[in-house]
C-alpha positions as CSV (number, residue, x, y, z in Angstrom):
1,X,39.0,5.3,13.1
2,X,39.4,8.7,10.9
3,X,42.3,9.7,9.5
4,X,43.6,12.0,6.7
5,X,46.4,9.6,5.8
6,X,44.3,7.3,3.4
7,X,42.2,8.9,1.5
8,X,39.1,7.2,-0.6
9,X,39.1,7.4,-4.0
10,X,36.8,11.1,-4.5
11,X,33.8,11.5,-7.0
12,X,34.7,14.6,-8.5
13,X,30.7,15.0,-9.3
14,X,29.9,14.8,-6.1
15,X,28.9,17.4,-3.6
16,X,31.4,19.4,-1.5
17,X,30.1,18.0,1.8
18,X,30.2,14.6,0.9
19,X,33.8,14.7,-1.1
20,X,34.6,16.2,2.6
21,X,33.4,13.2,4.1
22,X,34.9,10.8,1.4
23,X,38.5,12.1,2.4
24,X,38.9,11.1,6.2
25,X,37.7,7.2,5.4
26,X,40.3,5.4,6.6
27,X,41.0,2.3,4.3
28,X,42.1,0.1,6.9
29,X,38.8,0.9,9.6
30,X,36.8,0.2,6.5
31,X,38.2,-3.2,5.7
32,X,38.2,-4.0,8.8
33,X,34.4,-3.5,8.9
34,X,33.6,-5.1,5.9
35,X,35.3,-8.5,7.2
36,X,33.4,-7.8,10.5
37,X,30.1,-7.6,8.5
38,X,30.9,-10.7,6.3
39,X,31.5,-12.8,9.2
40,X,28.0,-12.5,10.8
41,X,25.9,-11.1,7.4
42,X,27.2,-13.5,4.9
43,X,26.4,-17.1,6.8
44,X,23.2,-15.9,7.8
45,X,21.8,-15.1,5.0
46,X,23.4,-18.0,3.0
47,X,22.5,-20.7,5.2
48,X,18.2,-19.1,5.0
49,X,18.4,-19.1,1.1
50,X,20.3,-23.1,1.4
51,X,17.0,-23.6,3.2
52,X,14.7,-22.0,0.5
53,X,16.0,-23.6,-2.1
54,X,16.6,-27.0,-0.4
55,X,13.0,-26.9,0.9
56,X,11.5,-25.9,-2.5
57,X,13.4,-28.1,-5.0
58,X,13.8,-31.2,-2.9
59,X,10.8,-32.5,-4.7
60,X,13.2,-33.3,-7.9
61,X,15.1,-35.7,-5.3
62,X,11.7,-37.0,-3.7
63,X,10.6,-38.0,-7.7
64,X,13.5,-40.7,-7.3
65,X,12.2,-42.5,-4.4
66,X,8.8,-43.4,-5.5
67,X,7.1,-40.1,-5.1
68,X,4.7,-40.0,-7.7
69,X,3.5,-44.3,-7.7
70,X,2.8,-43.6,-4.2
71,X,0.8,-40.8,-4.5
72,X,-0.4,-42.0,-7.5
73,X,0.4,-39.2,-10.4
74,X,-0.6,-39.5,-14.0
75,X,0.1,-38.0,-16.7
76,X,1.6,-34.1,-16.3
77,X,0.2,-34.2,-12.7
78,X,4.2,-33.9,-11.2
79,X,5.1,-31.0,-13.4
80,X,1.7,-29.5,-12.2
81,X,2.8,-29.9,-8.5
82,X,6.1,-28.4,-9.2
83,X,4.7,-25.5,-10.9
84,X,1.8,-24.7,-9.0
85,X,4.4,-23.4,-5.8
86,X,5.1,-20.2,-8.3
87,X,2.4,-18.8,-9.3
88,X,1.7,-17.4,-5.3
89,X,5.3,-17.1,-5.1
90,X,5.4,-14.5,-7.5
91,X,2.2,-12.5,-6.7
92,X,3.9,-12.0,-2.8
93,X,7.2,-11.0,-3.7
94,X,6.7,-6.9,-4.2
95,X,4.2,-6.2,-1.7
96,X,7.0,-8.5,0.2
97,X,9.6,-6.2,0.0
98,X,7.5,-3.1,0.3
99,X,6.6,-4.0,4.3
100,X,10.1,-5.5,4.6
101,X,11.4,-2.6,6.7
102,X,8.1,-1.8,8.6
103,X,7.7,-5.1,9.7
104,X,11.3,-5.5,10.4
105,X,13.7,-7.9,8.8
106,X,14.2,-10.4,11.7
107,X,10.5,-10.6,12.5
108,X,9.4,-10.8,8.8
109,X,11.7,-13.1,7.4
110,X,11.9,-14.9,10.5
111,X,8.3,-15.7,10.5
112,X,8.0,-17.1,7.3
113,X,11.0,-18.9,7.7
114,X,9.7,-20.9,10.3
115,X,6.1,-20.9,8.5
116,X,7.6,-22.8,5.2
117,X,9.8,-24.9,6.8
118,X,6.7,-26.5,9.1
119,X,4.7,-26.4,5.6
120,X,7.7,-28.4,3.7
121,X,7.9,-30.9,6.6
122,X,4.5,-31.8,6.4
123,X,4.8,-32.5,2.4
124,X,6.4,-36.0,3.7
125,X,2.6,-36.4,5.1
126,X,0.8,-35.7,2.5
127,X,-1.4,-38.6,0.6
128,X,-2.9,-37.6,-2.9
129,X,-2.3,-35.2,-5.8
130,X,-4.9,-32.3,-3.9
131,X,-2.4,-32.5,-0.9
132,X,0.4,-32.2,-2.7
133,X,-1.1,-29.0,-4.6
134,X,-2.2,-27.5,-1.7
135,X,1.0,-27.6,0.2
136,X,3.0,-26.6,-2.7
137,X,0.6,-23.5,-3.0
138,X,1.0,-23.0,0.8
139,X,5.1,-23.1,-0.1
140,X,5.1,-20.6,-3.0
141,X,3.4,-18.3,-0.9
142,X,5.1,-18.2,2.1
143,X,9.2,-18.5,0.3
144,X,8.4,-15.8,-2.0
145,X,9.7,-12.9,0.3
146,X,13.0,-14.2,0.6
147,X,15.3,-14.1,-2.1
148,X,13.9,-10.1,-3.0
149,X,14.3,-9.8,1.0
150,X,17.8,-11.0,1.5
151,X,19.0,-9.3,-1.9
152,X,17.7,-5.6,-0.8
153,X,19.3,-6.7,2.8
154,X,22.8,-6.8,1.7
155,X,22.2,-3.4,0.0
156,X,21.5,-2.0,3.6
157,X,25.2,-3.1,4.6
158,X,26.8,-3.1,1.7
159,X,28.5,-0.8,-1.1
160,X,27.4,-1.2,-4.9
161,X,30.8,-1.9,-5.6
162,X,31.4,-5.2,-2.9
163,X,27.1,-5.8,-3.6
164,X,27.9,-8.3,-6.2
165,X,30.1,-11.3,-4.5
166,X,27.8,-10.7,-1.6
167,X,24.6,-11.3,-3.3
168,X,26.6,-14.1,-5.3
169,X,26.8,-16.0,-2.0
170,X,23.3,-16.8,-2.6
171,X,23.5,-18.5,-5.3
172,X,26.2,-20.3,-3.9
173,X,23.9,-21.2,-1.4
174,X,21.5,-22.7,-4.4
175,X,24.5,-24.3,-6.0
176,X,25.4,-25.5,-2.3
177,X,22.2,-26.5,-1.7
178,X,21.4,-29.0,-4.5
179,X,24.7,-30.4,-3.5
180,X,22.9,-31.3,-0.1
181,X,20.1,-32.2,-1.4
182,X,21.5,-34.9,-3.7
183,X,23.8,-35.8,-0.7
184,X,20.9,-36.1,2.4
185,X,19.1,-37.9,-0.3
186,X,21.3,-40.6,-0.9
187,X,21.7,-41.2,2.6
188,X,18.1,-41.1,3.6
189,X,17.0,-43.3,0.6
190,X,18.4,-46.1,3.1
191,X,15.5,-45.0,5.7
192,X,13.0,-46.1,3.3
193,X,10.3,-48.1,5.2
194,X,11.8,-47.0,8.6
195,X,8.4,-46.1,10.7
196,X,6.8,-47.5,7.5
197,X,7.1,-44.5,5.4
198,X,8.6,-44.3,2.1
199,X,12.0,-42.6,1.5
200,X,10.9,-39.8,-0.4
201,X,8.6,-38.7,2.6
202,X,11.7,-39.0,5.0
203,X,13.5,-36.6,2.3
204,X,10.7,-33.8,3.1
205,X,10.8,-34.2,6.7
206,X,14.3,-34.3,7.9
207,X,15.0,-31.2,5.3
208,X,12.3,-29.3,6.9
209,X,12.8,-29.4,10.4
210,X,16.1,-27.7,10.1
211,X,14.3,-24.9,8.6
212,X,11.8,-24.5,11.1
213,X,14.8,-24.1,14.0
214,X,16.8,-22.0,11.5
215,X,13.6,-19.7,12.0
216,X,13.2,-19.5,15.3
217,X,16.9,-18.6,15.8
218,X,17.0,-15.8,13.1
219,X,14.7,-13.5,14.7
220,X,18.2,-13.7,17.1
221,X,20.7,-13.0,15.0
222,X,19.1,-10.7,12.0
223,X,19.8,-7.1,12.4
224,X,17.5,-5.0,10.9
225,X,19.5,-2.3,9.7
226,X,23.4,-1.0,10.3
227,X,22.3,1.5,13.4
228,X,20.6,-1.7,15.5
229,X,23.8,-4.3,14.1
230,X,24.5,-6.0,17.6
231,X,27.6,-7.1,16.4
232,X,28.9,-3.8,15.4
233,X,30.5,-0.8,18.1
234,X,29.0,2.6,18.1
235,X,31.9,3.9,15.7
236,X,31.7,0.8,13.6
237,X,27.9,1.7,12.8
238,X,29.0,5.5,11.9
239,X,31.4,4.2,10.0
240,X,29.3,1.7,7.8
241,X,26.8,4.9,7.4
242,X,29.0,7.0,6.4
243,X,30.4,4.5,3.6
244,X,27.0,4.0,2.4
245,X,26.0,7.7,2.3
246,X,28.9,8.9,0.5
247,X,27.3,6.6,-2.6
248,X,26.0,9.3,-5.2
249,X,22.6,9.4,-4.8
250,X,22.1,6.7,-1.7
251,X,18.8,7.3,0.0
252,X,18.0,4.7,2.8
253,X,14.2,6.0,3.5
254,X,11.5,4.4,1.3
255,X,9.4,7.1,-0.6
256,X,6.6,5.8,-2.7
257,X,7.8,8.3,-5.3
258,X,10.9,6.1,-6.4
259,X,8.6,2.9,-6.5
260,X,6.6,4.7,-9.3
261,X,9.8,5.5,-10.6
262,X,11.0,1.6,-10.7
263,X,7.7,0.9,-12.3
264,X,8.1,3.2,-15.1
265,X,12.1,2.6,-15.7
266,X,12.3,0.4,-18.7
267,X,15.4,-1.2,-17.8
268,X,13.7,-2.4,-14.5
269,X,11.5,-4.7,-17.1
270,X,14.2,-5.1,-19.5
271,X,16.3,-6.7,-16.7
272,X,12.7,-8.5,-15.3
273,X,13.0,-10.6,-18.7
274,X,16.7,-11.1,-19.2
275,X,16.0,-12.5,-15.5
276,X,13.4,-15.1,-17.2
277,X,15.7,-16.1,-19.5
278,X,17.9,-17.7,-16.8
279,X,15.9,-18.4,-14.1
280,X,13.8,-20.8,-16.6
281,X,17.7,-22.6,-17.0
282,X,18.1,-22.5,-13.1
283,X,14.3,-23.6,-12.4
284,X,14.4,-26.6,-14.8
285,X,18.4,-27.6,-14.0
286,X,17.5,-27.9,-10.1
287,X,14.6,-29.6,-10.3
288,X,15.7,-32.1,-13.1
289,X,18.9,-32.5,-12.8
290,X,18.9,-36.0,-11.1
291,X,16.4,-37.5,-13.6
292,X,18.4,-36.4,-16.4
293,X,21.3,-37.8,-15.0
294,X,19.5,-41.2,-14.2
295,X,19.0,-41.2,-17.7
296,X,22.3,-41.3,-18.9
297,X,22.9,-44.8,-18.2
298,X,22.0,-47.3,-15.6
299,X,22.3,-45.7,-12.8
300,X,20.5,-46.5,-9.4
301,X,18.8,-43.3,-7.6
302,X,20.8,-43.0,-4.8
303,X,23.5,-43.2,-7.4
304,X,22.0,-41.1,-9.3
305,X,21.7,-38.4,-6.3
306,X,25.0,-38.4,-5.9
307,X,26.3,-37.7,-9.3
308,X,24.8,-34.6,-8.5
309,X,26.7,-33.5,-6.0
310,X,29.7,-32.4,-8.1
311,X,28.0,-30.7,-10.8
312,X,26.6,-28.2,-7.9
313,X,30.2,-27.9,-6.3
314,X,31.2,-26.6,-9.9
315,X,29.0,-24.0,-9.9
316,X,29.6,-22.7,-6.5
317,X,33.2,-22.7,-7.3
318,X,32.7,-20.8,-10.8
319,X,30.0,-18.2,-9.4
320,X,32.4,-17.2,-6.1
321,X,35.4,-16.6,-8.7
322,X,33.6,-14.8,-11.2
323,X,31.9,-12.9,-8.3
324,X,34.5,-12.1,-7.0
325,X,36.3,-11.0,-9.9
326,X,33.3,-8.8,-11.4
327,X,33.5,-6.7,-7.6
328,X,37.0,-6.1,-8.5
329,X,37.0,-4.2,-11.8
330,X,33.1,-3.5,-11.5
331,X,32.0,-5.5,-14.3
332,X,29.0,-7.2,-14.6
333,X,27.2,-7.4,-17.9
334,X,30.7,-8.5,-19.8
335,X,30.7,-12.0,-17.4
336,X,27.0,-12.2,-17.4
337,X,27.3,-12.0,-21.5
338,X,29.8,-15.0,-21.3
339,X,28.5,-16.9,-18.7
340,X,25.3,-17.6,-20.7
341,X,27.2,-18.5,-24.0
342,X,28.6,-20.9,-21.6
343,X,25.5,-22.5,-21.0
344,X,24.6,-22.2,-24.6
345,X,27.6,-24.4,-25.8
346,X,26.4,-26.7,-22.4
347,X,23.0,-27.5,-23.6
348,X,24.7,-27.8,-27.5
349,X,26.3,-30.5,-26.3
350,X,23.3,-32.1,-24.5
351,X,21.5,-32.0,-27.6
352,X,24.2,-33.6,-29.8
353,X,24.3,-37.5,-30.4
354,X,26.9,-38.3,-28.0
355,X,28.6,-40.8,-26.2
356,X,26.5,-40.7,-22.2
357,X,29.6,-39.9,-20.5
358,X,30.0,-36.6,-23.1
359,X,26.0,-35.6,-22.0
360,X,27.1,-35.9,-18.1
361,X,30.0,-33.5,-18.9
362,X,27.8,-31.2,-20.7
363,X,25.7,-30.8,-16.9
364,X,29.1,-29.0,-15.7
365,X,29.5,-26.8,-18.5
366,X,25.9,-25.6,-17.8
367,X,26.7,-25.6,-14.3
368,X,29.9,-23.6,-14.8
369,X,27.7,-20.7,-16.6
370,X,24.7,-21.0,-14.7
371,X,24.6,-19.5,-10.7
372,X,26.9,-16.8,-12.8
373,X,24.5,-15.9,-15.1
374,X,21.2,-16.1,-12.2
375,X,23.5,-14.4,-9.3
376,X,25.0,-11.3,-11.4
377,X,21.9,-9.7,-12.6
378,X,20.4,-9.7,-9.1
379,X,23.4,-7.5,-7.9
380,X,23.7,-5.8,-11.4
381,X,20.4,-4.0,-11.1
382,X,20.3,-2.3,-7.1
383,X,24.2,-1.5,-7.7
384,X,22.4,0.9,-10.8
385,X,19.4,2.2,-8.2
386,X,21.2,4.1,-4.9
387,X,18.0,5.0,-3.6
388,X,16.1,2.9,-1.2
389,X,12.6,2.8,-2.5
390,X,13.5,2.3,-6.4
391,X,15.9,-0.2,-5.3
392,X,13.6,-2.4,-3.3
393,X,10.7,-2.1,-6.3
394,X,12.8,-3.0,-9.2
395,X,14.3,-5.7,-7.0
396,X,11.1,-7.1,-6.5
397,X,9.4,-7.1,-9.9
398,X,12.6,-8.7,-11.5
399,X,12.6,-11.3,-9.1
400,X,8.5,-12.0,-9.4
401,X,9.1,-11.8,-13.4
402,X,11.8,-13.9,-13.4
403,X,10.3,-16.1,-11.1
404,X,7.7,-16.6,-13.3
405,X,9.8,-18.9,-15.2
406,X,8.9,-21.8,-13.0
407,X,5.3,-21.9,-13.9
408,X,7.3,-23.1,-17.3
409,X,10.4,-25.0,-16.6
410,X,8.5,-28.2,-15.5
411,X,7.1,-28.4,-18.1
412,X,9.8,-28.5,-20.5
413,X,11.5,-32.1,-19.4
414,X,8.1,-34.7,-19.9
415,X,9.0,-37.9,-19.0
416,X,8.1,-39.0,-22.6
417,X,11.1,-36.8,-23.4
418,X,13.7,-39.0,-21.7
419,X,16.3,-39.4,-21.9
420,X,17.2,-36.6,-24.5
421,X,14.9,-33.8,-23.4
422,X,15.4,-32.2,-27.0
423,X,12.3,-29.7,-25.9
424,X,13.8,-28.7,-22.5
425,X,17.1,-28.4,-23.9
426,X,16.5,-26.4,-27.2
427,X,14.3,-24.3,-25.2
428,X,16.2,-23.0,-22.6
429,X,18.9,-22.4,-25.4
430,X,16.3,-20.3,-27.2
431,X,15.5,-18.4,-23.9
432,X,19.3,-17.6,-23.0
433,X,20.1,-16.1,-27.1
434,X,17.4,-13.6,-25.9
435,X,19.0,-12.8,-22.2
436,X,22.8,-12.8,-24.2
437,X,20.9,-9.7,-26.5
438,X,19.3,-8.0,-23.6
439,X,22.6,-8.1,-21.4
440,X,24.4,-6.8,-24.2
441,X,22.4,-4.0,-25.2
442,X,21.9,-3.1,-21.3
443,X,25.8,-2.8,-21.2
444,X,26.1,-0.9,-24.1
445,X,23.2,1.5,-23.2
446,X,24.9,1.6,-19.5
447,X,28.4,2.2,-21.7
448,X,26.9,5.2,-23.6
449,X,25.4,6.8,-20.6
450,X,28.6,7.3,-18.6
451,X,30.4,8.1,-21.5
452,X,28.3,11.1,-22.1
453,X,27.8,12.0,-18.1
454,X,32.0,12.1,-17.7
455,X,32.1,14.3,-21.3
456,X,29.5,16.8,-19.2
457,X,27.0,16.4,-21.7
458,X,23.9,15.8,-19.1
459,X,25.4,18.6,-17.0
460,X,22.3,21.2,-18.5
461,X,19.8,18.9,-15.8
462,X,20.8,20.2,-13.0
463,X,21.3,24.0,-13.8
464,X,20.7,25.7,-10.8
465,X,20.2,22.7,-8.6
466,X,21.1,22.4,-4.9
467,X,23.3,19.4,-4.4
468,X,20.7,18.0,-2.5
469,X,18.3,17.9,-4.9
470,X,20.4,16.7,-7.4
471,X,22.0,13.7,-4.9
472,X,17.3,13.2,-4.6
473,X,17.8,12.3,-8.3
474,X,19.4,8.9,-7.5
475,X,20.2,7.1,-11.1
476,X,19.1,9.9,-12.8
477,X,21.9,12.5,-11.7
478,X,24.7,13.5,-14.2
479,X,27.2,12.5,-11.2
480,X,25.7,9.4,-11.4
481,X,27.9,6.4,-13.2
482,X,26.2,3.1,-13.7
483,X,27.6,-0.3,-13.2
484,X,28.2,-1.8,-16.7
């Protein structure tokens, strides 16, 4: 599995032992692995965040079936309902992360797995505006660990510089599952009155039993960390350690030391609010996607459900080739800049006083933009942070600030808006002007870092140093060199 004949590429900042290290890799073991890891990694966690999102945004498709006349919901009661699930969503999402490891991956995300999915089944039960609030809060609460749990999982099996198609398969997984959702709704609008409930309750409860058997078999399948990966041989897991240790900086131990350190980082918040910017776009696009589309002309729901679909499939496509692309020449903050001028010229469009068929085409130039400009960040920021305990912190607050952003996205598409949405629309093009400036200066700031670290002109830190404590210094080292 070692061998001299293909060596890796060497950090010349890097310490003696570990440049020792970094020259018996062999290329071939270690692509090997990473297909090896990809195979049982990658569906897993895709298929838990499909779930998530599924679970939390199927009420968008539920609104179409008669949702809100059955349970009766005036005025901006809906948008409350939607919003509501975010506000414990966000408040669980650090201390999340921070018992992630001590209560073990499987067991952790397992259990809340299986505790959401029994709470978004029995949504199709409930009978007023209080029951609706109350399981939505009882959702929030329990999917909030997941997306900052799966995203500082892939960091414990994969390298900064694969991190960000990997985390990218997520939002796939989003893209794939509004796809779904719009597809399993159109087919179970047809159950409507079967066992004499309405097809909007069917929608919650055939989408959330899956979930709750998808649970029960994760605590299976999830390894908790490379050393304890059932599908990997002995030298496999050495391997995979030795791949992630030879990152400058990597730490895999949390210490509460580099959590205060997260805190205090202003680029943690500075990515926490460029984070915002999109997710309000993602938030409001998942959610009201098939009413918009209903909108545009006289279309049934079911049709309308299914118009859906290829919009989704769009941005699936767009985010795996960009993702894919940005791990290849280790660029991220160049497509994330684009991606949301993208979007920018989608909602343009949306707001212009077009034929309908030119407003449905602006929903896949949004699309095209949009999992690319949610999915890059979230690998963008724990590719800059090698050590564990940063990583996981700053992780977690720019996924509970971001996901603060829907608290507001309901909010922004009122029904008396239809079927224009001039507010949502001008909005979110407001929100995604600000991320294009943070993203930019965060790529210039990244830019003029390494720039001055390869020049030597950081070199006067660590006078005198040991190289282990100046590998303890993470992000902060002169041998450091950031993502851009």
């Amino acid at each position: 599995m070692f061998s001299e004949k293909a060596p890796a590429e060497v950090d010349e900042h890097a310490p003696s032992s570990t440049r020792s290290n970094m020259n018996e890799i062999d290329h071939q073991a270690e692509d090997k692995l990473v297909r090896r890891i990809d195979k049982f990694v990658v569906p897993t966690v895709m298929l838990a965040y499909l779930l998530c999102f599924l679970d939390r945004t199927n009420i968008g498709n539920a609104r179409l079936f008669g949702l809100e006349e059955d349970l009766g919901l005036e005025g901006s009661q809906y948008q409350i309902a939607v919003a509501v699930l975010f506000v414990p969503y966000v408040l669980i999402e650090v201390p999340s992360n921070l018992v992630l490891k001590k209560l073990r991956p499987s067991r952790w995300l397992s259990f809340i797995t299986v505790s959401w999915g029994i709470v978004s089944t029995c949504t199709g039960f409930v009978q007023n505006f209080t029951g609706l609030v109350a399981v939505r809060v009882l959702l929030g609460l329990l999917e909030g660990g997941l997306l900052p749990g799966l995203t500082v999982y892939l960091t414990l099996f994969y390298t900064k510089k694969e991190i960000a198609l990997r985390i990218g398969f997520l939002f796939v997984s989003s893209a794939l599952a509004g796809a779904c959702g719009g597809l399993l709704a159109y087919c179970i609008s047809f159950m409507d009155g079967v066992a004499g409930y309405s097809g909007w309750r069917w929608v919650f409860i055939l989408e959330g039993v899956p979930t709750v058997v998808f649970g029960v078999v994760l605590v299976f399948i999830l390894a908790d960390e490379p050393r304890n990966a059932w599908f990997l041989s002995e030298d496999e897991k050495q391997l995979l350690l030795a791949r992630l240790q030879r990152q400058v900086g990597f730490h895999e131990d949390f210490d509460r030391k580099d959590a205060i350190l997260a805190a205090k980082d202003w680029k943690t918040w500075c990515f926490a609010v460029g984070q915002f910017t999109v997710n309000t776009m993602l938030y409001s696009y998942s959610v009201f996607l098939p009413s918009i589309i209903q909108g545009l002309g006289q279309w049934t729901s079911p049709q309308a459900q299914a118009l859906t679909i290829p919009c989704y499939a769009l941005g699936a496509i767009s985010y795996l080739a960009v993702g894919w692309i940005s791990d290849r020449q280790q660029l991220r903050g160049l497509y994330q800049v684009m991606s949301l001028i993208v979007c920018i010229i989608g909602y343009g469009i949306s707001l212009a006083p077009v034929a309908a068929a030119v407003h449905y085409f602006a929903m896949f130039v949004i699309s095209v933009g949009l999992f690319v400009a949610v999915g890059l960040p979230l690998a963008w920021l724990p590719s800059n942070n090698p050590r564990y305990g940063k990583r996981t912190t700053a992780s977690g607050i720019q996924i509970t600030i971001c996901n603060c952003s829907g608290i507001l996205a309901p909010f922004l598409y009122p029904k008396t808006d239809a079927p224009r949405y001039v507010m949502g629309y001008s909005v979110s093009m407001g929100l995604l002007g600000l991320g294009v400036f943070i993203y930019s200066f965060l790529l210039l700031h990244f830019h003029r870092i390494n720039k001055r670290r390869k020049a030597g002109k950081e070199d006067y830190k660590i006078e005198g140093m040991t190289d282990e404590e100046v590998n303890a210094l993470g992000d902060r080292s002169p041998r450091f060199v950031y993502t851009i």
